[in-house]
N, CA, C and O atoms as a CHARMM CRD file, in Angstrom:
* protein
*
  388
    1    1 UNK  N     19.12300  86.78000  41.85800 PROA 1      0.00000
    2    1 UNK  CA    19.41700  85.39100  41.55400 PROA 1      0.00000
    3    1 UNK  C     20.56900  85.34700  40.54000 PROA 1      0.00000
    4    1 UNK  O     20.58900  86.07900  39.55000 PROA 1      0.00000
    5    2 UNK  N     21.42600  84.54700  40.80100 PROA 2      0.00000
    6    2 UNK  CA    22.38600  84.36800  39.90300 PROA 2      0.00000
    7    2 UNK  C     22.23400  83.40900  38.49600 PROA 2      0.00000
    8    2 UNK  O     21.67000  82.32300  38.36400 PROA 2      0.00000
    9    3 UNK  N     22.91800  84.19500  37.56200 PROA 3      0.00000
   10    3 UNK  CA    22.91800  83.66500  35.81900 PROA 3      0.00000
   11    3 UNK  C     23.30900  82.55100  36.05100 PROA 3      0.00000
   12    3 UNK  O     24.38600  82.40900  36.63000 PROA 3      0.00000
   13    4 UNK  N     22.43800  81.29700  35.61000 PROA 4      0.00000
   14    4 UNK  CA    23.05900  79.81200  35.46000 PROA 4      0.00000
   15    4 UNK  C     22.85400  79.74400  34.09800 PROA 4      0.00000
   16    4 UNK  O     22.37000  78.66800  33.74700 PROA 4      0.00000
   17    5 UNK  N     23.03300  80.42400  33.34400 PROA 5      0.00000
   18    5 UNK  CA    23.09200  80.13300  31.56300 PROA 5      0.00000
   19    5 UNK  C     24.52400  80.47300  31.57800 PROA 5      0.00000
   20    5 UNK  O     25.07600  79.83800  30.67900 PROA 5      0.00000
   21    6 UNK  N     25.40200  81.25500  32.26300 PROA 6      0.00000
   22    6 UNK  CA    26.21600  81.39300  32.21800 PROA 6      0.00000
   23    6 UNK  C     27.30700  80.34000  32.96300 PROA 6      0.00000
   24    6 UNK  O     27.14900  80.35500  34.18400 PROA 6      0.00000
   25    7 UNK  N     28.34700  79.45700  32.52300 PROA 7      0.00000
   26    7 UNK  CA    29.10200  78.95500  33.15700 PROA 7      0.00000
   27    7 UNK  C     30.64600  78.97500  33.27700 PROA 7      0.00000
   28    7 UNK  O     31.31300  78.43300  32.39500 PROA 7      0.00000
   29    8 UNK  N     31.15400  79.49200  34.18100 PROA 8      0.00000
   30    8 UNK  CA    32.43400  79.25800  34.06400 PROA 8      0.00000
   31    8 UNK  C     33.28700  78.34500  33.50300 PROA 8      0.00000
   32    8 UNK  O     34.28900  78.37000  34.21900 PROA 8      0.00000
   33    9 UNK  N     33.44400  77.56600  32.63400 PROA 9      0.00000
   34    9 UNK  CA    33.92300  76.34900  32.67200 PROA 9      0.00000
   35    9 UNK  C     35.38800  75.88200  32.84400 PROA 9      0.00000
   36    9 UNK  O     35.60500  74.71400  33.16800 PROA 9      0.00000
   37   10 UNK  N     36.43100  76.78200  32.63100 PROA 10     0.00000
   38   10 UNK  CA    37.93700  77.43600  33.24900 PROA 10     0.00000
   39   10 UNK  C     38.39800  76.29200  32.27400 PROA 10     0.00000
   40   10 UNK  O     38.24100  76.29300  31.05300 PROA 10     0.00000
   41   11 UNK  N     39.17500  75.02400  33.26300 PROA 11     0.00000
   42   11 UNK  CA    39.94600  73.95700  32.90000 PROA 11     0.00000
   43   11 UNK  C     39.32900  73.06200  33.41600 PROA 11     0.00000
   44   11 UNK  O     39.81200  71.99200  33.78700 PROA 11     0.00000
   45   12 UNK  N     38.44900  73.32400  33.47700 PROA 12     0.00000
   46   12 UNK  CA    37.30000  71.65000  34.90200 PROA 12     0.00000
   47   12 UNK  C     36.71500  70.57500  33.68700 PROA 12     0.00000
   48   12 UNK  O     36.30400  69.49400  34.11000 PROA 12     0.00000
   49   13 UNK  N     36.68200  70.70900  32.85200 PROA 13     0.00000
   50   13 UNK  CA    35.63600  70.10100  31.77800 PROA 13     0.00000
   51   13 UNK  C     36.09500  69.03500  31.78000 PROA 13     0.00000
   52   13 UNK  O     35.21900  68.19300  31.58400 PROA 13     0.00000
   53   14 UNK  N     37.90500  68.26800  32.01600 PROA 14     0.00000
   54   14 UNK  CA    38.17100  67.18600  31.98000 PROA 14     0.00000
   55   14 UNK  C     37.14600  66.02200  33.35200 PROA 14     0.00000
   56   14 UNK  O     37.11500  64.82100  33.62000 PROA 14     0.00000
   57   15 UNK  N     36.52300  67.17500  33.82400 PROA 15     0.00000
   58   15 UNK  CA    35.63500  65.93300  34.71500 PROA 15     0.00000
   59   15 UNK  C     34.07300  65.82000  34.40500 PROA 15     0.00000
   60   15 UNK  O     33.29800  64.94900  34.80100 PROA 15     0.00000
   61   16 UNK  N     33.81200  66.91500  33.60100 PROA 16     0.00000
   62   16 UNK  CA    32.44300  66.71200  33.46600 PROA 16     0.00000
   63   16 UNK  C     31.91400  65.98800  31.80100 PROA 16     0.00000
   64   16 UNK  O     32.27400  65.99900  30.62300 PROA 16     0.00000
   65   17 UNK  N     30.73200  65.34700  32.76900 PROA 17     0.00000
   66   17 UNK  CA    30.29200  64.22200  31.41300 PROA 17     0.00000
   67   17 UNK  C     28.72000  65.38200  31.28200 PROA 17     0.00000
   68   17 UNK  O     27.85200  65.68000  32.10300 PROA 17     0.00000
   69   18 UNK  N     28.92400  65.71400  30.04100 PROA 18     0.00000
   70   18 UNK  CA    27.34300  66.70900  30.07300 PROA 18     0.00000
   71   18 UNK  C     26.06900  65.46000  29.04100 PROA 18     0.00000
   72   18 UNK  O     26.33200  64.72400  28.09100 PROA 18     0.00000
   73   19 UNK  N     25.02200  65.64400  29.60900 PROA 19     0.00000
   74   19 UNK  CA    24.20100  64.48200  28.20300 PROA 19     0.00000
   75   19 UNK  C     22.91100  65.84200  28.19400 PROA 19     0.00000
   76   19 UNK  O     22.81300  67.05700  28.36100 PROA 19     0.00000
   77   20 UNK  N     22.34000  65.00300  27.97200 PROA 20     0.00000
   78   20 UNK  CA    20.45200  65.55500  27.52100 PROA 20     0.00000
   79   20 UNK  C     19.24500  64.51400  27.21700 PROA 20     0.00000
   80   20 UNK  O     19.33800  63.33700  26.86900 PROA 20     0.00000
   81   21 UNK  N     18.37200  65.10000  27.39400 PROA 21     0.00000
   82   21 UNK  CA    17.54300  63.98500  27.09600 PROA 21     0.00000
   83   21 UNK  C     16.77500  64.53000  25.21600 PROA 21     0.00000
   84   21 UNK  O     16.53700  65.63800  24.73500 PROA 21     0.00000
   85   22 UNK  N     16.61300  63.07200  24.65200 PROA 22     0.00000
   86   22 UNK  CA    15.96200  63.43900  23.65900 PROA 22     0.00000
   87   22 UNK  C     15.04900  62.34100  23.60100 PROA 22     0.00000
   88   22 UNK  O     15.45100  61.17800  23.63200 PROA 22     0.00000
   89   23 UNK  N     13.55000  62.72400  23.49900 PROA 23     0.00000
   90   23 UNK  CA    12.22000  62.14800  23.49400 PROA 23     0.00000
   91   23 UNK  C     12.33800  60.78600  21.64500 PROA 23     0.00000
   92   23 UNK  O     12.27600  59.59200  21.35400 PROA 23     0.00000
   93   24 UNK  N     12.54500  62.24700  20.95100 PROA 24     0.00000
   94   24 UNK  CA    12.05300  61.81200  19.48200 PROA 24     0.00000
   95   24 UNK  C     12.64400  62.73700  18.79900 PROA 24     0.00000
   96   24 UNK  O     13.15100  63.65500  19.44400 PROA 24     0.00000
   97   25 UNK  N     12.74800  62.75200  17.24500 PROA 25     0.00000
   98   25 UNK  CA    13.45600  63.79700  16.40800 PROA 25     0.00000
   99   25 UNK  C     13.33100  64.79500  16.34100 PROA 25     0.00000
  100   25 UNK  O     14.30200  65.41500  15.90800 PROA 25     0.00000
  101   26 UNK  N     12.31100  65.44300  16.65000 PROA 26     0.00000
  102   26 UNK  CA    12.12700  66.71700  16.84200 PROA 26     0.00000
  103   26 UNK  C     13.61200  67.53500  17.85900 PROA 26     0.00000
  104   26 UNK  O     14.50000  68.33600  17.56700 PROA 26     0.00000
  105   27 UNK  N     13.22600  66.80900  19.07400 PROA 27     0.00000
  106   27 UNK  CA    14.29500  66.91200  19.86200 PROA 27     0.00000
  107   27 UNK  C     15.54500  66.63000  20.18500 PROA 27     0.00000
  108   27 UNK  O     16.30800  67.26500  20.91300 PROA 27     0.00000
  109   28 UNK  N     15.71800  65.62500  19.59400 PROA 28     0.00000
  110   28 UNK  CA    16.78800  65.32600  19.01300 PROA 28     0.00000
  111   28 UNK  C     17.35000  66.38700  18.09800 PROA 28     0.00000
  112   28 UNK  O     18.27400  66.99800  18.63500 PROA 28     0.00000
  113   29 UNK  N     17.07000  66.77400  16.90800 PROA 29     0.00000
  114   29 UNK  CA    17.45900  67.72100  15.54000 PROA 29     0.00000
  115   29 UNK  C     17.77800  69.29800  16.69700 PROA 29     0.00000
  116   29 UNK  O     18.79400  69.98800  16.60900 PROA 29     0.00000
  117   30 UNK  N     16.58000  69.56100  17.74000 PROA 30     0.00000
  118   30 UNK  CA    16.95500  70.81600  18.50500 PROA 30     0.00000
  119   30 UNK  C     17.71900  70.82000  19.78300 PROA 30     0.00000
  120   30 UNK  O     17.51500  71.79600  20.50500 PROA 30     0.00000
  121   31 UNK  N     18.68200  69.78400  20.26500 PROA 31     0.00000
  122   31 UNK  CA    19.63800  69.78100  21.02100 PROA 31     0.00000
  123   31 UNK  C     21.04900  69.22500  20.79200 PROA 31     0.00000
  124   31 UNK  O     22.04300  69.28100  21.51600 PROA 31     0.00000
  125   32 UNK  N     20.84000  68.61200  19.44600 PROA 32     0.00000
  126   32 UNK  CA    22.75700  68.08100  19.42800 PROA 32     0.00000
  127   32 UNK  C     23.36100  68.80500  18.93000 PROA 32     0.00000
  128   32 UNK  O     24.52200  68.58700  19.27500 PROA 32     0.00000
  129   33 UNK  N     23.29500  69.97100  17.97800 PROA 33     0.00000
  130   33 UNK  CA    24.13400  70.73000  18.41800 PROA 33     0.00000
  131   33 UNK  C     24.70500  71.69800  19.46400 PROA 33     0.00000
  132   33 UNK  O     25.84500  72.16200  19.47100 PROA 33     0.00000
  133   34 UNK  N     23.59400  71.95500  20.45900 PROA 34     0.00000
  134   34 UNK  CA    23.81300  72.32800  21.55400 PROA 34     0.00000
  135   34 UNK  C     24.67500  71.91200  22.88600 PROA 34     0.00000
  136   34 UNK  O     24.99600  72.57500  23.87300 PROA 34     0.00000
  137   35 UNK  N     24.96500  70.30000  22.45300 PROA 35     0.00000
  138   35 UNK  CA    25.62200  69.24500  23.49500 PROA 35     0.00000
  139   35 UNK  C     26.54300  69.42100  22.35500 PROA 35     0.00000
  140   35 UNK  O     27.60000  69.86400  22.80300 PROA 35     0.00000
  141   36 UNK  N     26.59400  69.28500  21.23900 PROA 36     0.00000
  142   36 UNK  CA    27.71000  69.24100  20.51000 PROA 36     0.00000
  143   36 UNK  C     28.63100  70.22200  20.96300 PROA 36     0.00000
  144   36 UNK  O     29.75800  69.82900  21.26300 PROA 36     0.00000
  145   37 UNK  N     28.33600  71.50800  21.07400 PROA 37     0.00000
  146   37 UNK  CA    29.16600  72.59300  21.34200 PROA 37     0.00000
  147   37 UNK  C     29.26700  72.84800  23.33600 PROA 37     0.00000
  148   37 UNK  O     30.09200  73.65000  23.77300 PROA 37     0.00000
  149   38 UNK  N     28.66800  72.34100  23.96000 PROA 38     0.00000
  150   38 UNK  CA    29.42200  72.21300  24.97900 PROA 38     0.00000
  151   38 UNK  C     30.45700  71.48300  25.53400 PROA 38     0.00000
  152   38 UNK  O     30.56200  70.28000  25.29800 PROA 38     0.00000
  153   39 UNK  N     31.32200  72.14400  26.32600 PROA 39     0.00000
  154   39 UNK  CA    32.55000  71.49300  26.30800 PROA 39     0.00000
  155   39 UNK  C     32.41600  70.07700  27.59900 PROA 39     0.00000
  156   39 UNK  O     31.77900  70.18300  28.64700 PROA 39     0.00000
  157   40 UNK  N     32.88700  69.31700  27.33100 PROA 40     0.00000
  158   40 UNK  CA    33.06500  67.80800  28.24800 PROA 40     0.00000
  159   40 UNK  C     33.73000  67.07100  27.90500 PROA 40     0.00000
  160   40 UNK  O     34.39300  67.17000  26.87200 PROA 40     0.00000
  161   41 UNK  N     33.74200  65.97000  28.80300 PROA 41     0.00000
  162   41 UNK  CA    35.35800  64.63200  28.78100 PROA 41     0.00000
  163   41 UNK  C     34.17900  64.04700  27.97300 PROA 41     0.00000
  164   41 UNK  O     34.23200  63.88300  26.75400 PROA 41     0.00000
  165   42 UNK  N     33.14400  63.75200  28.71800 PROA 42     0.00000
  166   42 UNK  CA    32.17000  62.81200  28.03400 PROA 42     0.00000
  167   42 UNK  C     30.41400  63.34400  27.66800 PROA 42     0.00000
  168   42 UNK  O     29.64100  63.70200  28.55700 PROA 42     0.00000
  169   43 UNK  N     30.13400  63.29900  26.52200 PROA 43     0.00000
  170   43 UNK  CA    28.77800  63.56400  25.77900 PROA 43     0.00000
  171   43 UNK  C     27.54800  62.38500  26.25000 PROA 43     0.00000
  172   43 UNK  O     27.92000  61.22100  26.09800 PROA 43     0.00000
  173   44 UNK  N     26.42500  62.53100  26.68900 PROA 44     0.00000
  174   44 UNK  CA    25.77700  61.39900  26.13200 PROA 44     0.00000
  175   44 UNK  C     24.11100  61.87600  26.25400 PROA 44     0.00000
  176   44 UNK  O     23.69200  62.99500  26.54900 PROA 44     0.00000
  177   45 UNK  N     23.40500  60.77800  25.96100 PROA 45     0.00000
  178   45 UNK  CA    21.98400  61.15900  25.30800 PROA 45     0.00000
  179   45 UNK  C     21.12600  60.22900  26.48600 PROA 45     0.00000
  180   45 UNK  O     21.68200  59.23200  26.94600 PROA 45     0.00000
  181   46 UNK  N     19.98900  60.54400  26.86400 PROA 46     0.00000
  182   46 UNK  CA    19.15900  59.51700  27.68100 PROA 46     0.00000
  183   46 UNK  C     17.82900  60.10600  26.70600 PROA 46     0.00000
  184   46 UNK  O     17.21500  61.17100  26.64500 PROA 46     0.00000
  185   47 UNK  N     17.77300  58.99600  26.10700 PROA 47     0.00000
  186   47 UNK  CA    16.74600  58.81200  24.89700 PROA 47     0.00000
  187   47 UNK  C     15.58900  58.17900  26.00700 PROA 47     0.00000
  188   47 UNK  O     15.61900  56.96200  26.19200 PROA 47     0.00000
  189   48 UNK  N     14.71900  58.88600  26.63700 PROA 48     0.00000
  190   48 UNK  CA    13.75400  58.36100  27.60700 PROA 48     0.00000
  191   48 UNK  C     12.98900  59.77500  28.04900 PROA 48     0.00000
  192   48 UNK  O     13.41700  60.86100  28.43900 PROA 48     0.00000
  193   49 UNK  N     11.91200  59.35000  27.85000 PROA 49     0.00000
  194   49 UNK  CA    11.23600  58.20800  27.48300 PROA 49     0.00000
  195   49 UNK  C     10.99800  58.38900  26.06800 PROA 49     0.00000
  196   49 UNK  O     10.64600  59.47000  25.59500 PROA 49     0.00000
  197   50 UNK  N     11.25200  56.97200  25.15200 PROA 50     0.00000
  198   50 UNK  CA    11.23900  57.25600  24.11600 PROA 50     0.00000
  199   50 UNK  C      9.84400  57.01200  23.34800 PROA 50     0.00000
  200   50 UNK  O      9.12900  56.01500  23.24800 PROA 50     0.00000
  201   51 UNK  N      9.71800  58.67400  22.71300 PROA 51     0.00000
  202   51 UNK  CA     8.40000  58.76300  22.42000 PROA 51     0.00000
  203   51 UNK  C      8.12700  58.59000  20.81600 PROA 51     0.00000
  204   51 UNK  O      7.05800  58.63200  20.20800 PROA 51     0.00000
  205   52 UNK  N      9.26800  58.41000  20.40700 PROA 52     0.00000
  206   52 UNK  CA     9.17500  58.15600  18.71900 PROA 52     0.00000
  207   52 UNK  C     10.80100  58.06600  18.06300 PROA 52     0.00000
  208   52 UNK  O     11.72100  58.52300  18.74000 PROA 52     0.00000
  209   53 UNK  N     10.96000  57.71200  17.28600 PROA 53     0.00000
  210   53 UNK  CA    11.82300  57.12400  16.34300 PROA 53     0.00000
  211   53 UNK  C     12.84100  58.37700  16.62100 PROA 53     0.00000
  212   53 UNK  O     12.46900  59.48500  17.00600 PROA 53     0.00000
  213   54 UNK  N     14.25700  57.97700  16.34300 PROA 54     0.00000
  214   54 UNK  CA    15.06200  58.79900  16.32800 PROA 54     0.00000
  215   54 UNK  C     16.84200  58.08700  15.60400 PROA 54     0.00000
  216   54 UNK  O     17.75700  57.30800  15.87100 PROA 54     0.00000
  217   55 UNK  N     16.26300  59.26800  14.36900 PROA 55     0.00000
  218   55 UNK  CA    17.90600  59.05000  13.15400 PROA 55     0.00000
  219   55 UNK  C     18.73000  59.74300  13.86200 PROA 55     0.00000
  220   55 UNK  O     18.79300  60.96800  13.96000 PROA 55     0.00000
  221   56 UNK  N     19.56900  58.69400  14.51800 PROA 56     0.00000
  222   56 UNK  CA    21.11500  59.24800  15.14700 PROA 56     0.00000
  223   56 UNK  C     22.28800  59.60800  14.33600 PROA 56     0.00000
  224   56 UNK  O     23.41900  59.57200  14.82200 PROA 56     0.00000
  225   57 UNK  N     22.05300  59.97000  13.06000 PROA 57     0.00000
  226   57 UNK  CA    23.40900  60.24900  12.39200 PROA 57     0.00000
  227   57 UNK  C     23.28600  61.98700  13.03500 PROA 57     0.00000
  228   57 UNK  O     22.48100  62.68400  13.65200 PROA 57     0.00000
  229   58 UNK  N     24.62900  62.08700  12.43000 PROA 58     0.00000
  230   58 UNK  CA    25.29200  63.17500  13.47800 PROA 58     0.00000
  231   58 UNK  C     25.44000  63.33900  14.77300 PROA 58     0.00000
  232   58 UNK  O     25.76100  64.42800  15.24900 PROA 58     0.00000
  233   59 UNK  N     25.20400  62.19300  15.54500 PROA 59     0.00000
  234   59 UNK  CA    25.49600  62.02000  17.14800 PROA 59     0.00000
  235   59 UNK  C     26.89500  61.33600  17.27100 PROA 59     0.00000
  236   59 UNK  O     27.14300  60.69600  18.29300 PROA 59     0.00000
  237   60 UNK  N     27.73900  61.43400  16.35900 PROA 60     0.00000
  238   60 UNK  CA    28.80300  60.32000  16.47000 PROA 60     0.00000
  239   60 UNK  C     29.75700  61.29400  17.48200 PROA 60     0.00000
  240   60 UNK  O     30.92700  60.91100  17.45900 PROA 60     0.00000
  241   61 UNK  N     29.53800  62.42200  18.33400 PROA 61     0.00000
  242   61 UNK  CA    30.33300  62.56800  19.42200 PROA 61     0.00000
  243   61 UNK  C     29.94900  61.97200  20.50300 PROA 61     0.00000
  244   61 UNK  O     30.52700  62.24900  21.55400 PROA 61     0.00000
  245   62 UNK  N     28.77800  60.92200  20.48500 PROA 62     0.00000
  246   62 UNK  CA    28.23000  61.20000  22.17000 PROA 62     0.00000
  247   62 UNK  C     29.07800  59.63500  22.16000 PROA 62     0.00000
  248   62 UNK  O     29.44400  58.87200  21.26600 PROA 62     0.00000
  249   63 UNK  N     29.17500  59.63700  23.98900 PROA 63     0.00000
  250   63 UNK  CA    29.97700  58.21100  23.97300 PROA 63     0.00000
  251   63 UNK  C     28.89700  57.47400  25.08700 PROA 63     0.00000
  252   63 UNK  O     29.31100  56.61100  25.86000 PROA 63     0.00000
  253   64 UNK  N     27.69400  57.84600  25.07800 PROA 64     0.00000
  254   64 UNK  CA    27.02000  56.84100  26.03600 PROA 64     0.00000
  255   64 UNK  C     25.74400  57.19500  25.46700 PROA 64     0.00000
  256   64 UNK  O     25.52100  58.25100  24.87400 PROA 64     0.00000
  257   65 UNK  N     24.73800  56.07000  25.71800 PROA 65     0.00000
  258   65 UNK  CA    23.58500  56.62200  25.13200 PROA 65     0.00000
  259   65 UNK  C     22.52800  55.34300  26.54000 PROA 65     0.00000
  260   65 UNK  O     22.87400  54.21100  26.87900 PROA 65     0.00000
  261   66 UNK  N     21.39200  56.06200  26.97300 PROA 66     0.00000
  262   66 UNK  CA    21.02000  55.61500  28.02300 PROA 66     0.00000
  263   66 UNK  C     19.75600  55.75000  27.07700 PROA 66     0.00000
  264   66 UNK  O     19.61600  56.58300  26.18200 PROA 66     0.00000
  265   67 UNK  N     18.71300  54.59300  27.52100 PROA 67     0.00000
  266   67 UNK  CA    17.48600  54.33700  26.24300 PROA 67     0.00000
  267   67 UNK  C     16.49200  53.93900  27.60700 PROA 67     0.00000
  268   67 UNK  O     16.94700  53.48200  28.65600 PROA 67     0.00000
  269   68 UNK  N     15.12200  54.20200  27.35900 PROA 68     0.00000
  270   68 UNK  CA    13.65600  53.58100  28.30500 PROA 68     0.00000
  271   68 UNK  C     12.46900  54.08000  27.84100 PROA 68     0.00000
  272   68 UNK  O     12.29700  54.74000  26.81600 PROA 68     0.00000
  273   69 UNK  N     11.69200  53.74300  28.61700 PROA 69     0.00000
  274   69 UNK  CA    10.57700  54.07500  28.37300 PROA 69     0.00000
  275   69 UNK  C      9.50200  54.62200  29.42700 PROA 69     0.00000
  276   69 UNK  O     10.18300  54.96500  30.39300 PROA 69     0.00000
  277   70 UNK  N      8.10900  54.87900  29.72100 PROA 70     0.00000
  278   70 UNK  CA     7.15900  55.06400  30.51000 PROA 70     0.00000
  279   70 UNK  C      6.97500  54.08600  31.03800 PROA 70     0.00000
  280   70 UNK  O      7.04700  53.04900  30.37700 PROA 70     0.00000
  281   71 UNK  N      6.64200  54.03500  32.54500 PROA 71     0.00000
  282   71 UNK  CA     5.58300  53.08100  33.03500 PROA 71     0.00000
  283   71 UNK  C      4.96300  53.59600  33.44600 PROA 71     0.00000
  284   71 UNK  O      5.05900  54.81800  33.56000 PROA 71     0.00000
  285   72 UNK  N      3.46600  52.48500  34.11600 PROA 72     0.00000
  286   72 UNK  CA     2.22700  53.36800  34.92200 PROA 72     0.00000
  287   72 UNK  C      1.59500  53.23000  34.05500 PROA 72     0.00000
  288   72 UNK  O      1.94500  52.99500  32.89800 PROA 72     0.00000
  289   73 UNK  N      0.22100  53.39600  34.61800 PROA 73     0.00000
  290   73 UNK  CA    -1.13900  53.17300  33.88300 PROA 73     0.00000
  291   73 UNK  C     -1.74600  54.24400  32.79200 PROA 73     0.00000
  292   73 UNK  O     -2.81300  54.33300  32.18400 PROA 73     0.00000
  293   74 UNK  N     -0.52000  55.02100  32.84800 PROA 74     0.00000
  294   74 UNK  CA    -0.90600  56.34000  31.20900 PROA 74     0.00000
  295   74 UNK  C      0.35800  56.37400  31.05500 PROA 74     0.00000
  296   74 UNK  O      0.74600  57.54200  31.07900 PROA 74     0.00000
  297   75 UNK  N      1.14200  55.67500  30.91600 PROA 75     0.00000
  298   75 UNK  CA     2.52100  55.44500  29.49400 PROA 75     0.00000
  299   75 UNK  C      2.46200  55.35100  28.89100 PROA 75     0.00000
  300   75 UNK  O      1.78600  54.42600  28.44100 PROA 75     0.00000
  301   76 UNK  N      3.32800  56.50000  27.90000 PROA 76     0.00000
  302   76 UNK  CA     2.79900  56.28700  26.29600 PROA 76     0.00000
  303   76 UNK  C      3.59700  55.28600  26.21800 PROA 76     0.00000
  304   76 UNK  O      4.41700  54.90200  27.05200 PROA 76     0.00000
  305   77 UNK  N      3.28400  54.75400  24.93800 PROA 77     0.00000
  306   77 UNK  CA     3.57100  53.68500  24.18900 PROA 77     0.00000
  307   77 UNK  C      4.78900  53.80100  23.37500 PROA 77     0.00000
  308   77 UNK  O      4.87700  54.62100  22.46100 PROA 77     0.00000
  309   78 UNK  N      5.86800  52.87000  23.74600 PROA 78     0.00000
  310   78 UNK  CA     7.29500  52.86600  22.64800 PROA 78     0.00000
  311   78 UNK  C      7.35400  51.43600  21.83500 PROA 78     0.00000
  312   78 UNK  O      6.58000  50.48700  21.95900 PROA 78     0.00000
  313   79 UNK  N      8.32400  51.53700  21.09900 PROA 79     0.00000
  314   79 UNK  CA     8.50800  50.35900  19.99700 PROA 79     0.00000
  315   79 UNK  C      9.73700  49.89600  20.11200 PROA 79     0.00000
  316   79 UNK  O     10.68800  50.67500  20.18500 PROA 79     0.00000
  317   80 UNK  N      9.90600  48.42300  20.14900 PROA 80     0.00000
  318   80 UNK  CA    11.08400  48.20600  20.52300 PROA 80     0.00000
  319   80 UNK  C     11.87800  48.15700  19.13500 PROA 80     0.00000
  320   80 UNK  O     12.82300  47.37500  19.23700 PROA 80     0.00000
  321   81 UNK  N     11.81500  48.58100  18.22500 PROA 81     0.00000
  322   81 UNK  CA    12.14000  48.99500  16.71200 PROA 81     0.00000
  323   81 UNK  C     13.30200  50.30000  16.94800 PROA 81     0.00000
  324   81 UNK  O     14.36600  50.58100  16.39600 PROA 81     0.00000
  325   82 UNK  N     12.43600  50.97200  18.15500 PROA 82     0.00000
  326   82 UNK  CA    13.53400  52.55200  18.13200 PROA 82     0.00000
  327   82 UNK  C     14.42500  52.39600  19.02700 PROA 82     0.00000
  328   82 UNK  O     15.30700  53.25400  19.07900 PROA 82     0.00000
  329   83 UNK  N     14.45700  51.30000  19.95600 PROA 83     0.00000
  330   83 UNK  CA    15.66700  50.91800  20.76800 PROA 83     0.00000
  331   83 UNK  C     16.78700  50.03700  19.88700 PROA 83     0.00000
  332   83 UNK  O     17.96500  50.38000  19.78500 PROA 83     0.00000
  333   84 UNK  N     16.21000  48.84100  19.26900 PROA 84     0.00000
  334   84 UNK  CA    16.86600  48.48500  18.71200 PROA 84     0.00000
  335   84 UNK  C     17.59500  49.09700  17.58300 PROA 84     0.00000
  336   84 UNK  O     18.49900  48.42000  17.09200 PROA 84     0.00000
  337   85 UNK  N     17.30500  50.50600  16.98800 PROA 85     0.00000
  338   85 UNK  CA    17.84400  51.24000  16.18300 PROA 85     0.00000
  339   85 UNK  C     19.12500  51.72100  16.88100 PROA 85     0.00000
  340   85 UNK  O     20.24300  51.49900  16.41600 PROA 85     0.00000
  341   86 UNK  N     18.87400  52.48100  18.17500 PROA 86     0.00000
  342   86 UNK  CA    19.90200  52.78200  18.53100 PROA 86     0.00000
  343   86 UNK  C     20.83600  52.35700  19.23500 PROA 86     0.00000
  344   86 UNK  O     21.84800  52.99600  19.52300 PROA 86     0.00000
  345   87 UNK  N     20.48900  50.89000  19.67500 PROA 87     0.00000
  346   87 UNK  CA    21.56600  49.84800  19.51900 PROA 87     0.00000
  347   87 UNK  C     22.38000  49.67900  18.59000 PROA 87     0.00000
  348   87 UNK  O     23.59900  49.69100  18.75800 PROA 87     0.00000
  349   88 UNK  N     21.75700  49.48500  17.39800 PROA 88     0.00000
  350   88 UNK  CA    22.53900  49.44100  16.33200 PROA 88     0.00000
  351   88 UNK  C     23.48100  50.28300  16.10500 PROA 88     0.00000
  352   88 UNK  O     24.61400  49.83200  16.27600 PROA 88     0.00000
  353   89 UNK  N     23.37600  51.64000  15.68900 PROA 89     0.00000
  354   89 UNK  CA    23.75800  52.64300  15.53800 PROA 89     0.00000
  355   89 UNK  C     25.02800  52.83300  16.42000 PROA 89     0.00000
  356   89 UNK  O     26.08500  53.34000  16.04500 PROA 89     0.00000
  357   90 UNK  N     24.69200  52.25200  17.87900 PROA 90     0.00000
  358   90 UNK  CA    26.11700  52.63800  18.93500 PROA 90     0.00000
  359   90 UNK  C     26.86900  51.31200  18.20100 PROA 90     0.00000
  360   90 UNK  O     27.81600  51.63900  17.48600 PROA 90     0.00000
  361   91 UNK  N     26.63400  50.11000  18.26200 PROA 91     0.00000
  362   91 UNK  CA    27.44400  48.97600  17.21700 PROA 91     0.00000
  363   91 UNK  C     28.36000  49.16400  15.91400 PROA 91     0.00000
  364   91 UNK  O     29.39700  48.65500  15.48900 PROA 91     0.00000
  365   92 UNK  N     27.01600  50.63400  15.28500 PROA 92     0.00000
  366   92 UNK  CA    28.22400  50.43200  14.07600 PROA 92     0.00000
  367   92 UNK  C     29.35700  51.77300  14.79100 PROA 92     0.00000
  368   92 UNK  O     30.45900  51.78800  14.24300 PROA 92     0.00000
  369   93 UNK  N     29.21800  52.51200  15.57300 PROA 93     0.00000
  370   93 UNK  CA    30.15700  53.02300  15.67100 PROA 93     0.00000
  371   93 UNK  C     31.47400  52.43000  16.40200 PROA 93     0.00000
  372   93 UNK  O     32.64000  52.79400  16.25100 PROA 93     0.00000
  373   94 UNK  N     31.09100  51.68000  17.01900 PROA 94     0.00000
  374   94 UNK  CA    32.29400  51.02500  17.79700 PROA 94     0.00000
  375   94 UNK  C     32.89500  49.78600  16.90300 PROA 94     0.00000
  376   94 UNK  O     33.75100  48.95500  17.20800 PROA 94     0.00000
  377   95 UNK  N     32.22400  49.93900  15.81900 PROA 95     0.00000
  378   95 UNK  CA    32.89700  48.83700  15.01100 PROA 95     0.00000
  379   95 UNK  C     34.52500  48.68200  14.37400 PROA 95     0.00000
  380   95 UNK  O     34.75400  49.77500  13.85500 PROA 95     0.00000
  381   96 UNK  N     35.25800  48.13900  14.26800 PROA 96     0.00000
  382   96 UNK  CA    36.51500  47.98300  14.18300 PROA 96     0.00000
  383   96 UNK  C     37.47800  49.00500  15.38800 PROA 96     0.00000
  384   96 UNK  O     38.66000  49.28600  15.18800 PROA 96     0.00000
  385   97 UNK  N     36.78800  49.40500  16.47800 PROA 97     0.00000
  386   97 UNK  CA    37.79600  49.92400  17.70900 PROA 97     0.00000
  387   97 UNK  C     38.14200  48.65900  18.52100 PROA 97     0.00000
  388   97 UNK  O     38.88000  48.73800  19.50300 PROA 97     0.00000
């Protein structure tokens, strides 16, 4: 089977948008630098399902951030406190562009 930890990435990166998902801070704190240091045109985060609060400072490379939650009759439970955080957060960065 061939190494997929390994990637060529040559000169192609101007097309690829790489993201990740982060639940809550935990996971969050153990993947942005990991997206940080891969190479892409575009960064972004799909905060889903969001399972707890998450301090976005030091995400100021990502340029998209995709936010949700669970459904179904055993979904955990989110707060619309941690969406609206990271609403915010993409606001103040785009502020005066």
């Amino acid at each position: 089977m061939a190494d997929t930890t390994k990637i060529e990435w040559a000169d192609g990166t101007a097309n690829f948008w790489i993201g990740t998902t982060v639940e809550n801070q935990t996971e969050a704190d153990r993947r942005r630098e990991h997206l940080r240091a891969t190479p892409a045109a575009l960064h972004f985060v799909s905060y889903e399902p969001a399972l707890g609060p998450v301090d976005w400072t030091g995400w100021e490379f990502i340029r998209w951030l995709i936010s949700g939650g669970e459904s179904g009759p055993q979904a955990r439970p989110s707060h619309p406190d941690w969406y609206r955080a990271a609403r915010d957060y993409l606001r103040s960065k785009t502020d005066g562009e």
